[in-house]
C-alpha positions in Angstrom: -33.3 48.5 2.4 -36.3 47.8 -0.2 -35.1 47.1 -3.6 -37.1 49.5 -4.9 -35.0 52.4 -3.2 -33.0 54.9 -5.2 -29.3 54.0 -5.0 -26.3 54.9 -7.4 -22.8 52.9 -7.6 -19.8 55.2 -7.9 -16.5 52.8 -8.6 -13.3 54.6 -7.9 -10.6 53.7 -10.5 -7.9 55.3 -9.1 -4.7 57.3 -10.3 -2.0 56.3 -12.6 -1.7 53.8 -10.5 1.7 53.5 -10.1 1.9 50.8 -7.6 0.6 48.7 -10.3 3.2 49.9 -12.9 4.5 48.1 -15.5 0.5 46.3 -15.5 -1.0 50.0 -15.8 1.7 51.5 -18.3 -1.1 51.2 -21.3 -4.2 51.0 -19.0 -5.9 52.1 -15.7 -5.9 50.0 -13.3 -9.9 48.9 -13.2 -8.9 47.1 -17.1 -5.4 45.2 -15.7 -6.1 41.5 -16.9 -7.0 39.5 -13.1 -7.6 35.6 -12.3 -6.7 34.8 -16.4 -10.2 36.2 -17.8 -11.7 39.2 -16.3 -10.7 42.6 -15.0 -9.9 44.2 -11.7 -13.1 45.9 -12.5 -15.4 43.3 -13.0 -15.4 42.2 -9.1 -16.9 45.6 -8.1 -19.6 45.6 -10.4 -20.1 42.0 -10.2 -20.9 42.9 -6.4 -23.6 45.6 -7.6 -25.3 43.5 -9.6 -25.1 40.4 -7.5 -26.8 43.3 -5.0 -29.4 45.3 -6.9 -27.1 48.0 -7.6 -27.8 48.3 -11.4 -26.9 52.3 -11.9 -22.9 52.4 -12.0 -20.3 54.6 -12.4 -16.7 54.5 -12.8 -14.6 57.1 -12.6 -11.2 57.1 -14.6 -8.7 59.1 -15.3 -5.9 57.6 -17.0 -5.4 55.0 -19.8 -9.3 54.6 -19.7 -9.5 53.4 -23.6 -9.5 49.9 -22.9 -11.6 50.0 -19.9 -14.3 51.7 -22.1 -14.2 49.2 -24.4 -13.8 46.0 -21.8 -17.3 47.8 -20.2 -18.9 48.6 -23.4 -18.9 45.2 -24.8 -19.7 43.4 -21.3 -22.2 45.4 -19.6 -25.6 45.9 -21.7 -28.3 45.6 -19.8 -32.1 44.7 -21.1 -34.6 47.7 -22.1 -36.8 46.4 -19.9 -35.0 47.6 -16.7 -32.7 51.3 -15.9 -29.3 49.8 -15.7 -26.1 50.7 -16.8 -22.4 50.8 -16.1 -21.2 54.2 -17.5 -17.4 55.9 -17.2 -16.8 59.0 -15.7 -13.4 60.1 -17.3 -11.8 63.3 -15.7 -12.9 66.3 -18.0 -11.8 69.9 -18.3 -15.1 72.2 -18.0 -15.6 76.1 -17.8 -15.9 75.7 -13.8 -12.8 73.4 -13.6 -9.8 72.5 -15.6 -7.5 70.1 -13.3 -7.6 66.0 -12.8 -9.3 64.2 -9.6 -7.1 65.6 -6.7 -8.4 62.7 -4.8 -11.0 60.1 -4.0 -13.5 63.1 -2.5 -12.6 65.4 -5.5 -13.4 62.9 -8.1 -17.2 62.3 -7.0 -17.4 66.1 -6.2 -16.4 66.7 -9.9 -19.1 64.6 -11.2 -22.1 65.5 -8.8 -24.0 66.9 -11.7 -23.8 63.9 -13.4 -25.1 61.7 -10.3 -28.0 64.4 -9.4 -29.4 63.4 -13.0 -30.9 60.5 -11.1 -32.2 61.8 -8.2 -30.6 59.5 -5.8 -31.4 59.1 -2.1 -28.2 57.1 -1.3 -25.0 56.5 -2.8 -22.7 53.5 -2.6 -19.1 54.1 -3.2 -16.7 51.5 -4.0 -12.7 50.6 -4.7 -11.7 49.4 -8.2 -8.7 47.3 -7.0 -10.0 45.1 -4.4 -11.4 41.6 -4.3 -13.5 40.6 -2.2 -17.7 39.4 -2.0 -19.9 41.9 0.1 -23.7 42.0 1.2 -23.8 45.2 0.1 -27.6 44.8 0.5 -27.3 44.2 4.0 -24.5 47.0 5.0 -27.7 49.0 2.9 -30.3 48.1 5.4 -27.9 48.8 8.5 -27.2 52.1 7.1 -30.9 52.7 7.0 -31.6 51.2 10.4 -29.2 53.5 12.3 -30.4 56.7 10.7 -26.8 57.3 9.5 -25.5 59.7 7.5 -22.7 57.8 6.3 -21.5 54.1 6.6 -18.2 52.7 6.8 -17.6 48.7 5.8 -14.9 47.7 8.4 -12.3 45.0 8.9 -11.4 43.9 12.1 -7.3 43.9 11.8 -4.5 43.7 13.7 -2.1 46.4 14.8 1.0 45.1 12.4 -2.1 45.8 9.6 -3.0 49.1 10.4 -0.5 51.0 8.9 -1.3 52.1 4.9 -4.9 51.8 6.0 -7.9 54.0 8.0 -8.8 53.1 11.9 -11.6 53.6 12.8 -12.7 53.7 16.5 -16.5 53.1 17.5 -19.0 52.6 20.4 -20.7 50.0 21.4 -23.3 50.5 18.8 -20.6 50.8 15.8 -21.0 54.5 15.6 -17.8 56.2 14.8 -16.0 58.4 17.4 -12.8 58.5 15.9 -10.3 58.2 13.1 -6.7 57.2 12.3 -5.7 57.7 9.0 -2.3 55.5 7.9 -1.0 55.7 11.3 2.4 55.0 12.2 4.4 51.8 12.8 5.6 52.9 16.1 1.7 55.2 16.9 -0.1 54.9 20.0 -3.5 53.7 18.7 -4.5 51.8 21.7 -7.6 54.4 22.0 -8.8 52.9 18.6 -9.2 49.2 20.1 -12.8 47.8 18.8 -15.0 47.7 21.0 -15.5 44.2 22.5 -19.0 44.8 22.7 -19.5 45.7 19.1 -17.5 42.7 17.7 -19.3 40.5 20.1 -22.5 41.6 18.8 -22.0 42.0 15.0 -19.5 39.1 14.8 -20.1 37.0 17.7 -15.9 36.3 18.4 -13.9 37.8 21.2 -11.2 40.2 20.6 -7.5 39.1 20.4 -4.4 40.0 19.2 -5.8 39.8 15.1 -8.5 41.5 15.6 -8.2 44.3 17.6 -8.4 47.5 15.2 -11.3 48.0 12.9 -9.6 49.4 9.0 -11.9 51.1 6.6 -12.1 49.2 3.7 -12.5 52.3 1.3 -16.7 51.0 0.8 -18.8 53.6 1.8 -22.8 54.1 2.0 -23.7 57.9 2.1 -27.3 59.8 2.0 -26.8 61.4 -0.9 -28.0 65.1 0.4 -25.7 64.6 3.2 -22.8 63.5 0.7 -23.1 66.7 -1.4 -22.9 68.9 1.5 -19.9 67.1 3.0 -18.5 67.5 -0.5 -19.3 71.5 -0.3 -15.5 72.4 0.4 -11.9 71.7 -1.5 -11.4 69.1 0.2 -10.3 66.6 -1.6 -10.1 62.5 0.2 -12.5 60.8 2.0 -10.4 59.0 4.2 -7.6 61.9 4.7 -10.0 65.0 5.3 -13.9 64.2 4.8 -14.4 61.6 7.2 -12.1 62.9 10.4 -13.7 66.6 9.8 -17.5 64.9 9.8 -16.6 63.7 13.8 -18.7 64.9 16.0 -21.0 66.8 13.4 -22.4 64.0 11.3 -23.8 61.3 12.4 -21.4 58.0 10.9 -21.5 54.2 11.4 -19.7 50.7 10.4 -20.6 47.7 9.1 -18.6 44.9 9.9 -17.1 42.9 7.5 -15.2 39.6 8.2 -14.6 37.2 4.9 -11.7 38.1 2.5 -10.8 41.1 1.3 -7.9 42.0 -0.5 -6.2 45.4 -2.2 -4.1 44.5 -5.2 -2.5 47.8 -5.7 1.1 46.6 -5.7 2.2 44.2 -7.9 3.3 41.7 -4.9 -0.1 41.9 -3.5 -1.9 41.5 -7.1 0.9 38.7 -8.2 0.3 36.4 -4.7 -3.8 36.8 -4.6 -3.7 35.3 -8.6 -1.7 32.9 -7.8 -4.0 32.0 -4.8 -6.8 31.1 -7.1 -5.3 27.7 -8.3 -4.9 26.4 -5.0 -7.0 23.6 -3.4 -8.9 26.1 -1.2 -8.5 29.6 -2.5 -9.5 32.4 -0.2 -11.5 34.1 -3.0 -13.7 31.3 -4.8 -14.6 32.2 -8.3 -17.0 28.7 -8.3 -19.8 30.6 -6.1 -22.9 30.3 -8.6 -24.5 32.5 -6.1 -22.7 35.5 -6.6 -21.0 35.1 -9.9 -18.1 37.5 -10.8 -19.3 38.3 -14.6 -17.2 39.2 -17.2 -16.7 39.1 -21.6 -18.3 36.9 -23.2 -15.5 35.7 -25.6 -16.9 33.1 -27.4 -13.9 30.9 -27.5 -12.9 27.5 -27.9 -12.4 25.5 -24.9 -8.6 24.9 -23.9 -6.5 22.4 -25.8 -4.0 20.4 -23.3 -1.5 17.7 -24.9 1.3 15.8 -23.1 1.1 18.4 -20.1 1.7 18.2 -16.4 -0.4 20.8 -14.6 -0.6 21.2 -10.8 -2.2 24.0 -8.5 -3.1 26.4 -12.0 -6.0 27.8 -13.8 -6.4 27.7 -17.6 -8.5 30.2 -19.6 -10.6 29.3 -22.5 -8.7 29.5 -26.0 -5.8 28.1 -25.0 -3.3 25.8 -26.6 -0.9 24.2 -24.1 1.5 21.7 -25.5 3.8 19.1 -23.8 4.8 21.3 -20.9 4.5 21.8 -17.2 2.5 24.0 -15.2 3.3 24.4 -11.5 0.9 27.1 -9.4 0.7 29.2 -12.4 -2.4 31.0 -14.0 -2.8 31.1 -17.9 -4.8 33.9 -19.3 -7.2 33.6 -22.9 -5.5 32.7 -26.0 -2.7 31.6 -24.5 -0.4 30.0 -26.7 2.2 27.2 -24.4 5.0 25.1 -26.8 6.6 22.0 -25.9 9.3 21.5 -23.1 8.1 24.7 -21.5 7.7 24.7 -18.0 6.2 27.6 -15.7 6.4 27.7 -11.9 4.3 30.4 -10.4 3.8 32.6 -12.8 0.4 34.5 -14.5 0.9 34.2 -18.1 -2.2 37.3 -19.2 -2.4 35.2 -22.8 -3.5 37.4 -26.2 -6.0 39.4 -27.3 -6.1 37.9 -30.7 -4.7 34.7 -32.6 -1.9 35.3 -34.8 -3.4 34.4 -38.7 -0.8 31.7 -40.5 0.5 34.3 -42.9 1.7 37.0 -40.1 3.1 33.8 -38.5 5.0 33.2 -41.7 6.4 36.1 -41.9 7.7 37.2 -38.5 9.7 33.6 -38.2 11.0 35.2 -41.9 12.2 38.2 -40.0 13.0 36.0 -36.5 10.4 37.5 -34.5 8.7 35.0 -32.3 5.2 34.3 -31.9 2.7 35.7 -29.4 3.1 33.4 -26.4 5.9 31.4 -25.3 8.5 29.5 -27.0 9.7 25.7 -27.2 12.0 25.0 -24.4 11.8 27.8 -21.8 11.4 28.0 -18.1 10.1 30.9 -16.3 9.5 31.1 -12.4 8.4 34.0 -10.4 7.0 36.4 -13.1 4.3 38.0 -15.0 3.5 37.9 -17.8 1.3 40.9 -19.7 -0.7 40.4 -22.7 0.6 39.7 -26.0 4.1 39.3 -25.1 6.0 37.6 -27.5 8.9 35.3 -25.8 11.2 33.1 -27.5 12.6 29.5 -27.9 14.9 28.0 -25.2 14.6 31.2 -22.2 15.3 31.5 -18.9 13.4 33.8 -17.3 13.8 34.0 -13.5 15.2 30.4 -13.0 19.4 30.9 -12.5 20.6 32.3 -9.7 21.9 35.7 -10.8 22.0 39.1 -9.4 18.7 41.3 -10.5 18.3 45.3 -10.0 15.2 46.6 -8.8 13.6 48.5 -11.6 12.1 49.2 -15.0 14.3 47.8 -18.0 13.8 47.1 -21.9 10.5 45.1 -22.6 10.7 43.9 -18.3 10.4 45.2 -14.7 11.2 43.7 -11.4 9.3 44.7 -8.9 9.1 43.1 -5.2 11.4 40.0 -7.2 8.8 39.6 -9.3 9.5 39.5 -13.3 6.6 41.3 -15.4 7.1 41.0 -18.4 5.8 43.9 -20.7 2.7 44.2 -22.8 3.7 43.4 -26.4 7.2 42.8 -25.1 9.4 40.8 -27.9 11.8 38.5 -26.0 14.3 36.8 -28.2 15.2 33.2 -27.9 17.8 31.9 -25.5 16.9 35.3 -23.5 18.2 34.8 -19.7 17.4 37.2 -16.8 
């Protein structure tokens, strides 16, 4: 597709996200703290601008203070070009007064904003997944085939198909059929990719992984052909939309085959950061290529004394003192004291430093400082931003029994710990 065409972004941010809870008790999920300095956000409009896509929305709904100011400080563009990254909260108006019923309602709810720019095609995106696209290319497919609507598509296998969309197709990738979340125990075998198509897109052979295609949530619409699909009450793409479009529109897929992740439950966004501090993680930040942008914090670099640190990242501002770091990831500003030692856990750091005088005076009341205290050991957890936990824990580490749920200042989740935003944890804490 020629650069010069007129395409839109539309990001969708999601619900209340309650997959993601505690992470999203005080934000959406777009603005939860990822990889120890950016956003779940910044990896979809990273992709657009990596692409050409420089006119983005993202539609929000809940909690969307910080992500307005996370995007208003990061995302200025020149004068000398038309782009922008602007939110779309959910808002009451004389022709509506609910939320976004759904991923279809929420773009059909802001179509007046998007006809503004007269687009010819639209490119609609998930704000919780990670992953590098040519969205360029899936662009120029879409134009090719004379589609009305393109799918990106993961070849899968059947133990992956349930929680996600099938999608069956011809020879040429055009969509005959659709599966939405189907069953463990499902016949889906009349959703098997088409050899032919995987052969020719891919060039591999069908087997046992990849035998289903999923949707990956990415769509390419013509925009005319969008708002007329959108003429109804209905309100998801991949529940209603898409499977009532068979047969009368025409759809496609683009076949997509590197990594590709969705981090909407804490397990799944707890293992992928860990990932990143591995020798070879499946998502590489390091690609100069396609860099994943973010804000510019203007911090010093990281200070490291007396520390052991394996398999972990470490995000500018930090002060790590005498301690060990095992497969961990440690966010900005965060603040490490001696004989501390943290296996496999994301530590989100501080949004500020504490000055000496409010440091003076919450030791006076026995309140400890933002970060973590002298002597503790934490496996297995989270840790949100500006969490306050004291001398001597031991977080995670015994082996003790540990409910399932949302507690005082902590969840556990999936046997994860998260510890919660602005959480006070006193010293010689153990759970």
């Amino acid at each position: 597709m020629p650069r010069h065409a007129n395409a839109i972004a539309i990001i969708l941010g999601g619900g209340k996200g309650t997959r993601l809870y505690p992470l999203t008790k005080e934000r959406s999920k777009p603005a939860v703290p990822f990889g120890g300095k950016y956003r779940l956000v910044d990896i979809p409009i990273s992709n657009c601008i990596n692409n050409h896509l420089r006119q983005i929305y993202v539609l929000t709904q809940f909690n969307s203070a910080s992500l307005h100011n996370h995007i208003a400080s990061t995302y200025v563009f020149d004068a000398f070009n038309k782009g922008f990254v602007e939110i779309l909260a959910a808002e009451q108006t004389f022709s509506s007064t609910s939320w976004y019923q759904g991923t279809a309602d929420a773009v059909r709810k802001n179509l007046k904003h998007f006809s503004d720019m007269e687009p010819d095609y639209c490119v609609i995106l998930s704000g919780d997944q990670l992953y590098r696209m040519d969205l360029e290319k899936m662009l120029q497919r879409h134009v090719a085939t004379g589609a009305e609507l393109t799918i990106a598509a993961k070849p899968i296998s059947r133990a992956q198909c349930t929680g996600l969309g099938v999608i069956g197709t011809d020879a040429e990738g055009n969509i005959t059929r659709f599966c939405e979340k189907p069953a463990p125990d499902a016949d889906i075998t009349d959703l098997k990719v088409n050899p032919d198509y995987l052969r020719d897109s891919l060039g591999v052979e069908p087997d046992s992984g990849n035998e289903y295609l999923a949707s990956m949530g990415i769509y390419v619409f013509n925009y005319k052909s969008m708002c007329e699909m959108l003429d109804n009450d209905k309100s998801d793409f991949g529940k209603e939309i898409i499977p009532s479009a068979l047969g009368q529109r025409k759809m496609t897929t683009f076949l997509f085959d590197g990594f590709w992740e969705d981090i909407g439950t804490i397990k799944a966004f707890y293992d992928t950061n860990l990932d990143l501090g591995s020798d070879k993680p499946q998502f590489n930040f390091y690609d100069e290529t396609m860099p994943i942008y973010t804000h510019r914090r203007h911090l010093p670099a990281t200070k490291i004394s007396h520390c052991e640190i394996r398999h972990s990242l470490t995000s500018e501002g930090s002060i790590i003192t005498d301690s060990k770091l095992n497969n961990s990831i440690i966010g900005v500003r965060s603040r490490i004291e001696a004989g501390t030692e943290l296996d496999g856990v994301y530590c989100m750091g501080a949004g500020f430093y504490e000055t000496e005088e409010q440091l003076a005076k919450n030791r006076e009341a026995g309140i400890p400082d933002v970060g973590i205290g002298e002597g503790t050991k934490i496996r297995r957890a989270i840790i949100d931003q500006n969490a306050r936990i004291g001398r001597n824990c031991r977080i995670g580490v015994d082996d003790i029994p540990r409910s399932e749920g949302d507690f005082d200042g902590y969840s556990i989740h999936d046997g994860i710990i998260v510890i919660h935003k602005g959480a006070t944890i006193p010293d010689g804490t153990v759970m």
